[in-house]
Structure formats: structure tokens, C-alpha cells
Phi, psi and omega in degrees: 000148203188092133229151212305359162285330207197107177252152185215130140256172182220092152296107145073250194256336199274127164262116177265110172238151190240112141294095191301338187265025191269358164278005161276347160260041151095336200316155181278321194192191234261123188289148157255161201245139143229141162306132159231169169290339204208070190319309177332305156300302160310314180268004171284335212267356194291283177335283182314329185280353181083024145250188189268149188277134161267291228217131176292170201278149181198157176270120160238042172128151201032038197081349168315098158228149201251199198180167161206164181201159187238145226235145177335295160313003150079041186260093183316128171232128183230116192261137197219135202231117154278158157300000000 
């Protein structure tokens, strides 16, 4: 996928998107997404490990939800659940 919001790859089973606008949330540059199963979960375990919440989970259409957190080490991380 390639539209001026959002770019998507697909490695193996894993879809990887780059949100080209993320310096419109403070990001220095293009956020990367990894698909997990259970967003929730995934950004708590970011969070118990000590890292930080950026942008709390939200829908952005059709059920898609992302979420980010930045990692002990001050590392953008961004998580995405498909429906």
C-alpha cells in the first residue's frame, strides 16, 4: 500500500507500515507499525518493561488499531492489530 498517509509491506506473515506524518505527533521520522495479535497486550508489556506510552490505542478505520510507545532506550515503537 502507497498513499500519501500511510505506506504498507508485507515480509512473510508480518505487514509492516510506515507512517510517513509522524512528525506531526513530535516523531523525528516515519514510525514503524508491527502487527500483533492482542494490541492491548503488546503495548502493556512495552509499558511493564519500562517503557512509555506515545499515542494510546485508537481506531483508525475499519477496525484497524494502532497504538506507540517509545522503549527504554527512547525508541518509537508502533503497533497495529488488523480486524
Amino acid at each position: 500500500m502507497d498513499q500519501p498517509y500511510y505506506v504498507g509491506y508485507k515480509v512473510g506473515n508480518q505487514d509492516i507500515g510506515l507512517d510517513p506524518n509522524g512528525f506531526k505527533q513530535g516523531m523525528t521520522g516515519a514510525l514503524s507499525y508491527y502487527q500483533v495479535d492482542d494490541i492491548k497486550k503488546s503495548l502493556q508489556a512495552l509499558i511493564d518493561e519500562g517503557g512509555q506510552k506515545v499515542q494510546d490505542i485508537k481506531d483508525v478505520g475499519g477496525g484497524k488499531l494502532v497504538a506507540s510507545a517509545k522503549d527504554t532506550d527512547g525508541n518509537m515503537i508502533g503497533l497495529i492489530q488488523m480486524p
